[in-house]
N, C-alpha and C positions, 0 to 999 in steps of 0.2 A: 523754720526758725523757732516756732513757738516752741515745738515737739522737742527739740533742743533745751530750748530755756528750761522747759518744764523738766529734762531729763537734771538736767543739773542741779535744776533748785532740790529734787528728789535726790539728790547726793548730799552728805554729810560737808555742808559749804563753812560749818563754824573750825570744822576740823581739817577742812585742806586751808583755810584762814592761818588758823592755830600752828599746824606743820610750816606752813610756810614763815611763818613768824620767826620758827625756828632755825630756817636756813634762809636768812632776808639777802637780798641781794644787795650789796654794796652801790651806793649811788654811783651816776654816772657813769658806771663801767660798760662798757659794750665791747663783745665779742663776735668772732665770724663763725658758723657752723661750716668748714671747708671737707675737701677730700678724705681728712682724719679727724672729722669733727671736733669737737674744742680742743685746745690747747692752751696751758697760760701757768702762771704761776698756782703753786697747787690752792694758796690760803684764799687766793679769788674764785675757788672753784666751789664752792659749796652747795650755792644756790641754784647753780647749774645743773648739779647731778640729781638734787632734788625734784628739778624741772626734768629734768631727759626721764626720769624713773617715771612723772605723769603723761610724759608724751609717748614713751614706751607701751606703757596703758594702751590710749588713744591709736595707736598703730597695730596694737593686737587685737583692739574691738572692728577698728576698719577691716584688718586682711583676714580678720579669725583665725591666726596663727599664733604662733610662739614667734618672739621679738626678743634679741641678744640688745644688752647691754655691757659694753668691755669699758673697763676702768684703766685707762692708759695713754702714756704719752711718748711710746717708741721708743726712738731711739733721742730724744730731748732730755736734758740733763734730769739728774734727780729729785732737784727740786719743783720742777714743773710735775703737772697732772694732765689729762683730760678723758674725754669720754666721746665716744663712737657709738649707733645704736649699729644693728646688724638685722636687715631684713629677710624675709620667712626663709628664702633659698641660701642664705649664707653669704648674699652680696652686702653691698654697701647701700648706705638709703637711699632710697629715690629722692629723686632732685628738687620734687616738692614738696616733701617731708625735710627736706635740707633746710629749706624757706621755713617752716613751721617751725623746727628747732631753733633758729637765730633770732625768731620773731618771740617764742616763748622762754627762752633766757634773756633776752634783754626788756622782756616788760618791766615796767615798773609793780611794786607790789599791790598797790591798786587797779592794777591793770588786770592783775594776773588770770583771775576768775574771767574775763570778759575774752582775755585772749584764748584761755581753752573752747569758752564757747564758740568765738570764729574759727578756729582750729577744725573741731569737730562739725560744722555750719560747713565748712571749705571743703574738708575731706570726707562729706558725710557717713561720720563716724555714729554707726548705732549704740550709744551708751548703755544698755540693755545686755550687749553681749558679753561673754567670759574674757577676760584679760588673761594672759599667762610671757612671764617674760622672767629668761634666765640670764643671768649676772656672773663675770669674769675680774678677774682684775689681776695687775701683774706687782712687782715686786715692791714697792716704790711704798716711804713709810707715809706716805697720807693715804695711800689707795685703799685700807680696809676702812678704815672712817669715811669717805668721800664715797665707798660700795656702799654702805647703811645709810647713807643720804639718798641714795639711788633707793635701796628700798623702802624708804621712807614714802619717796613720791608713788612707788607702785600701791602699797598698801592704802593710801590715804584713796585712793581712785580706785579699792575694791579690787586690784589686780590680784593673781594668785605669782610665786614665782619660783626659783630653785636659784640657791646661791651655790654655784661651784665654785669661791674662792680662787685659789689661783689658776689660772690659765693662762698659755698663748694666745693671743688676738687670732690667729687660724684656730686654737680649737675649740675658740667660742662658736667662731662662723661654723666650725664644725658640729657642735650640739645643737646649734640651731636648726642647721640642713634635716640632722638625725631625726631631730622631732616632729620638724613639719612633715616627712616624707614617712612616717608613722616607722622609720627604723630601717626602712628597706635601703638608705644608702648604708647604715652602721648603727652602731648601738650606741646611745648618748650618754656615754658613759665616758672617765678617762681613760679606762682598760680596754674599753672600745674602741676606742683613736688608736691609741697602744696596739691592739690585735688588729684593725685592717692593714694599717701600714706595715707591719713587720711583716703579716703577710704577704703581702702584695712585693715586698724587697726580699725573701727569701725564696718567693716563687720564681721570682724575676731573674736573680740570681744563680737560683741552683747548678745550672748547667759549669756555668764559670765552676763553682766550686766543687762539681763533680769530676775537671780534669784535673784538680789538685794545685789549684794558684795558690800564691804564697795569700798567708793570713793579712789581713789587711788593716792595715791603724790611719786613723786622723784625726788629727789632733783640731780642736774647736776653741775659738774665744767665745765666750757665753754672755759678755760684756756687762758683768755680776748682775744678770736680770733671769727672768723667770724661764728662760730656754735651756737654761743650768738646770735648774729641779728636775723640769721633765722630761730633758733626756735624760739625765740620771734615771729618773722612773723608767725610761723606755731600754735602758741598756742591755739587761738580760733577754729583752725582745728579738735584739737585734744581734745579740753576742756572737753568733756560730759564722756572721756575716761579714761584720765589722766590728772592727774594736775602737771605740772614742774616749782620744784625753779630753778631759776638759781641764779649761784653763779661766780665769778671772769667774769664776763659779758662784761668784758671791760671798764666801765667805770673809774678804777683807777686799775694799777698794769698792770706789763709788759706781754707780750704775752707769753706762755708758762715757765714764772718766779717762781719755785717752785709750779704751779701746772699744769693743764693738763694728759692728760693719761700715755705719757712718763712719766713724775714724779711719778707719783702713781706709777707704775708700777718700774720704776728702783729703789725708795727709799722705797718702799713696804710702805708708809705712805698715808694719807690722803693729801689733798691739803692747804696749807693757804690760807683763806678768805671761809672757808665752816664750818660752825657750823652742829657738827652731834651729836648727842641723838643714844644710843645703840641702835642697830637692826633697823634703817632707812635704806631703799634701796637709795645707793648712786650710781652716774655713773662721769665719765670723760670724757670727748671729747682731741683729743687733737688739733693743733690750727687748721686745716683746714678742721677737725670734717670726718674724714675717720679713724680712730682710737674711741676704745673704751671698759673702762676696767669699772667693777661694784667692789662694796667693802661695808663694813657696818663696823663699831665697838660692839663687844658682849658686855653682861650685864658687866662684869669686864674691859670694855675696851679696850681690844686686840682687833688691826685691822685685817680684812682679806682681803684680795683681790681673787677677781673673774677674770680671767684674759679669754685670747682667747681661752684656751683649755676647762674650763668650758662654757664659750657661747660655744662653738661647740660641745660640751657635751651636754649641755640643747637644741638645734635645731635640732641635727640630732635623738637624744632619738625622740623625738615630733614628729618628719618626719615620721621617723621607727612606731610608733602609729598609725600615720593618712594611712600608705602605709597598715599597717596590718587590719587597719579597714573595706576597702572599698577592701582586697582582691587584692591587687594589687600588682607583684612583681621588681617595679623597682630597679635597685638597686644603694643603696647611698655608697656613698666611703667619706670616713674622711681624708685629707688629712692633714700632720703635718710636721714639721722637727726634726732636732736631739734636739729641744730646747723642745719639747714637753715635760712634767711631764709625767713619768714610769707611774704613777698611770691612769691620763687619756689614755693612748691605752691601758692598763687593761681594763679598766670600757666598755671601746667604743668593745674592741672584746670580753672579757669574758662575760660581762654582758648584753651588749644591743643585742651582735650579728652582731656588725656595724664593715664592714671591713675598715682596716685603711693603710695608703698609708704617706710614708717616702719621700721628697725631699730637696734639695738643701735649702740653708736660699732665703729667697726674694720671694717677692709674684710673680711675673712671673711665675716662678718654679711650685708654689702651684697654680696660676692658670689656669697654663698649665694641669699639671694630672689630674684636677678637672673636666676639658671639657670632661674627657674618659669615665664618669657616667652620668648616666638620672638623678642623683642627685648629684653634689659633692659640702660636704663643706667643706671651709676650712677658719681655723682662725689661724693668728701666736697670739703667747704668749702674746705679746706688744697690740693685741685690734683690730689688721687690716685684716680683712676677710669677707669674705661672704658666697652666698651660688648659685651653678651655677645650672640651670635646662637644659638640651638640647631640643629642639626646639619639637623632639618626647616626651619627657614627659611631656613638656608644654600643646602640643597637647592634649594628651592622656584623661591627668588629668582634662583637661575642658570639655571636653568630655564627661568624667564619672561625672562632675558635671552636668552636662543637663542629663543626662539618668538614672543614680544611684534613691535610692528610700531610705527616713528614715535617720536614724543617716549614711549612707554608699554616700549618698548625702552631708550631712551636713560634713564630713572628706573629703570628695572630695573639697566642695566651699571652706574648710580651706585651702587647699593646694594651690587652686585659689588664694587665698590672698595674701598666702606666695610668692606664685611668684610677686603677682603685688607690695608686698612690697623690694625687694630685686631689687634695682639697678643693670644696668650691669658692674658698677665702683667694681674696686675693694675693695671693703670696703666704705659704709657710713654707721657713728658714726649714723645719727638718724634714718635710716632704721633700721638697727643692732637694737637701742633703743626698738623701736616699738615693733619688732618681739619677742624680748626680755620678753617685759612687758604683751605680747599679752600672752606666753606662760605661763609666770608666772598666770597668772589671770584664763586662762581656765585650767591646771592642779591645781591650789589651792596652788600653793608654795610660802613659804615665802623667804625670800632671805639666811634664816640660812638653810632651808631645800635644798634648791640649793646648796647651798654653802656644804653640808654635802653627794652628791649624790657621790664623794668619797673623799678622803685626800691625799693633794700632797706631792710625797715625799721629803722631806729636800734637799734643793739645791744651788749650789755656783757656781759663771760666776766670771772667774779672766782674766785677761790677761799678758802677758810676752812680753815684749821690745823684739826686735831679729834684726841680721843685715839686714836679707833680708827676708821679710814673703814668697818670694816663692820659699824657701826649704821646705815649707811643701806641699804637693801634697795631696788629698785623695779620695776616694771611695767611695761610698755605701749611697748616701745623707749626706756627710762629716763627715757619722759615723767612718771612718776608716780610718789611714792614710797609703800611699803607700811611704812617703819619709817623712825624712832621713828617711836611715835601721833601724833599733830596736827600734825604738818610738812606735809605735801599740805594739810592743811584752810588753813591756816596761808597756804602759797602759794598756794591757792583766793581766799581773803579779798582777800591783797594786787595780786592778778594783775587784780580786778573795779573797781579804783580808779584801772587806767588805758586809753585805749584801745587798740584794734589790740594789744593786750597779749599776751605770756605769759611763764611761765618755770617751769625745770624743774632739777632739780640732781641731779648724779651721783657714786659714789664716785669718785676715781681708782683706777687700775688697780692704778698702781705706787709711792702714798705715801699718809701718812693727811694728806688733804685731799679737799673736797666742792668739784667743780667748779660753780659758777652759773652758767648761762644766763638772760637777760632778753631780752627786745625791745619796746617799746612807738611810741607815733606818732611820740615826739621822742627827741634823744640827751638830753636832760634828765631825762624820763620813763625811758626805758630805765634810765638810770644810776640812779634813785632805787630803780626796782623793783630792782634787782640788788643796789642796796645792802640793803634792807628785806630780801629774802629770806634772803640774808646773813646778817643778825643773826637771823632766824629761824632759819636751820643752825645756827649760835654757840650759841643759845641750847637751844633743842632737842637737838640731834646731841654735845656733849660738846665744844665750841668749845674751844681752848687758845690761851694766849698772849693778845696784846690783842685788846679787842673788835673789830670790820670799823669804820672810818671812812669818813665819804660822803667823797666829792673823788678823784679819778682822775688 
């Protein structure tokens, strides 16, 4: 503790004083450090970014790595902000580094000094070592002001850093990976990102387009955020493979403003500013392009949507293919949550054979269990997933591509691909893309046949006001609740009254409201149970305000 003190007071304490000064934290405000790290309205965010750029510091003196900071708030309106740090392998931060960042943005400014000390006291951070920490930020007009807050805090703490400006939230995680792993995964470069992934989709592909398939178009909402720019940047990468419209590109119309992935995906419609012709393969991004849903309109014009349980439907089927070709038994796990459609963990165990794995909502969760397999993938519903290899199947499988002989060679270098296409971020929208179109192309599918590999069943997401969301407790990947008493029994009873049935209800994270999930045979059915259970949270759970009415 001394050796601490003494390190800090040997720090320039008049001038992280003085910086801070400059970016003072607004009384009374408190925020959560959660799954996507802050988020909030951008003009409260000042103080914050200037804190994450000193805790940034503080995590690259502990791991003696390179440390991403991304300046972003997804797919949340335009005038929201936040920031994300990104740890050495290109994950999300550890969970008690999670703690450290909500404890060192909500100090008070006298505090401030005292809290870095515990900080570095807790994580024994030797103050002594090199800082180096690179910076992202995506399209949104307070994110270049709200970056230079970030490096404000790195500088004052003697860090070194590298501003890349704009980027996707993957291809931060992805210059992170680069750097720590001295380049051996890629070059941390944007021409870098750029040349592994085209590669990896033109090697992938070749075959397809050496028996002469027709040229291939898809058309992208970009949802005016920064996945516009760089595919633009990547286009002539990928030109001779696929050809991409882009649409809502940013030149006019607000960042995630009735279009993007979130939209499509929570208003089940298409985006405004995208003209689509029946049966066109459509995709979304949403703004910082780590999300990503497909969709088309049929000949009558009904929209469908393809959401993250079919992509992980279509990627691990293709997997299971390439593992059975070449003889190989690794084994892949599908990872989901209680949001997942009844129909896809049918498909994925009855039909492919592919075992499948329940957790918590938030990607953490899912890509925590996902590490337990030599392959796991996993997609949530909303677009945001990937797919995880472990270090021995990585191994293995390039392996068997040097040694294998014939088509048992050629499933082997596919598999090669797939890894070199698959970020270690959680989720990006134009890997996802690629791997997507790759597969589409060499199975022969069109996007109605994808769309038709099974039918999801009818479903309703409601929510219920309550005084206090944490009387609800639950279980079992929040399939089940343990409090109040007779609520589970309650949605036992009601759940038995319809077929192909269930449903399950969870606190929200970030308000007092109990989210409902239902699904049953019909959208009638579905809606009835969702309402019924409903009034059972109401009733039970400390319901507030007016009671739940049926009608949608």
């Amino acid at each position: 503790m001394m050796q601490i003190g003494q390190d800090l007071v040997d720090m320039d304490l008049d001038a992280i004083r003085e910086y801070s000064a400059l970016h003072a934290k607004p009384s009374g405000l408190v925020l959560q450090y959660g799954t996507a790290g802050f988020r909030t309205k951008a003009e409260h965010l000042d103080h914050v970014m200037f804190r994450m750029g000193l805790l940034a510091v503080l995590r690259s003196k502990q791991t003696k790595s390179t440390i991403g900071v991304m300046v972003t708030a997804s797919h949340n309106p335009e005038e929201d902000n936040g920031v994300k740090l990104v740890d050495p392998l290109g994950e999300m931060l550890a969970p008690s580094w999670e703690e450290h960042a909500t404890c060192l943005a909500n100090a008070e400014e006298h505090e401030l000094l005292r809290m870095l000390m515990d900080i570095s006291v807790k994580a024994a951070v030797n103050l002594h070592q090199d800082a180096f920490v690179v910076i992202g930020r995506d399209t949104r007009p307070s994110s270049e002001k709200l970056s230079q807050s970030v490096i404000d805090g790195v500088t004052v703490l003697g860090g070194q850093f590298h501003d890349y400006g704009l980027l996707t939230t993957p291809q931060l995680h992805y210059m992170v990976y680069c750097r720590n792993t001295s380049g051996q995964y890629g070059k941390a470069t944007i021409e870098g990102y750029y040349e592994k992934l085209s590669k990896a989709f033109m090697e992938l592909t070749k075959q397809a387009f050496c028996s002469g398939d027709e040229y291939r178009s898809l058309k992208v909402d970009c949802a005016n955020g920064i996945g516009a720019l760089k595919l633009r940047e990547m286009e002539h990468y990928i030109s001779q493979g696929l050809s991409v419209q882009l649409f809502n590109d940013g030149t006019k119309g607000k960042l995630n403003h009735l279009c993007g992935a979130d939209f499509v995906k929570s208003h089940q419609k298409p985006p405004q500013g995208m003209e689509m012709k029946s049966n066109e393969r459509c995709c979304s991004f949403d703004g910082d392009a780590d999300r990503i849903v497909y969709y088309y309109l049929d000949v009558d014009g009904h929209f469908h949507l393809i959401d993250g349980d079919k992509i992980a439907t279509l990627i691990s089927s293709f997997l299971k293919e390439l593992l059975l070709e070449i003889g190989e038994s690794l084994n892949i796990g599908v990872v989901q949550t209680a949001y997942a459609n009844g129909s896809s963990t049918r498909y994925l165990e009855e039909v492919m054979k592919v075992s499948v794995y329940c957790t918590k909502t938030g990607v953490k969760h899912l890509h925590h269990k996902a590490q337990e397999f030599d392959i796991g993938v996993y997609f949530e519903a909303n677009g945001h997933g990937t797919v995880l290899f472990s270090k021995a199947a990585e191994t293995k499988i390039k392996q068997l591509a040097k040694e294998l002989e014939d088509k048992k060679r050629e499933a082997a270098k596919m598999l090669e691909n797939v890894i070199d296409l698959f970020n270690q971020a959680a989720g990006d929208a134009i890997a996802d893309m690629l791997v997507i179109e790759a597969i589409l192309i060499l199975k022969g599918l069109t996007v109605q046949q994808w769309d038709a590999l099974y039918t999801d069943l009818p479903n309703r997401q409601l929510k219920v006001k309550v005084a206090d969301r944490q009387v609800i407790s639950t279980t079992d990947a929040e399939r089940q609740v343990v409090t109040p008493p007779g609520l589970q029994e309650a949605i036992n009873d009601l759940v038995k009254k319809y077929k192909l049935s269930r449903a399950f209800v969870r606190p929200s994270g970030t308000e007092d409201i109990v989210r409902v999930y239902a699904e049953a045979d019909s959208q009638e059915n579905a809606d009835s149970l969702a309402h019924a259970v409903s009034l059972a949270v109401f009733q039970l759970a400390g319901g507030v305000g007016e009671t739940p009415q049926p009608g949608f």
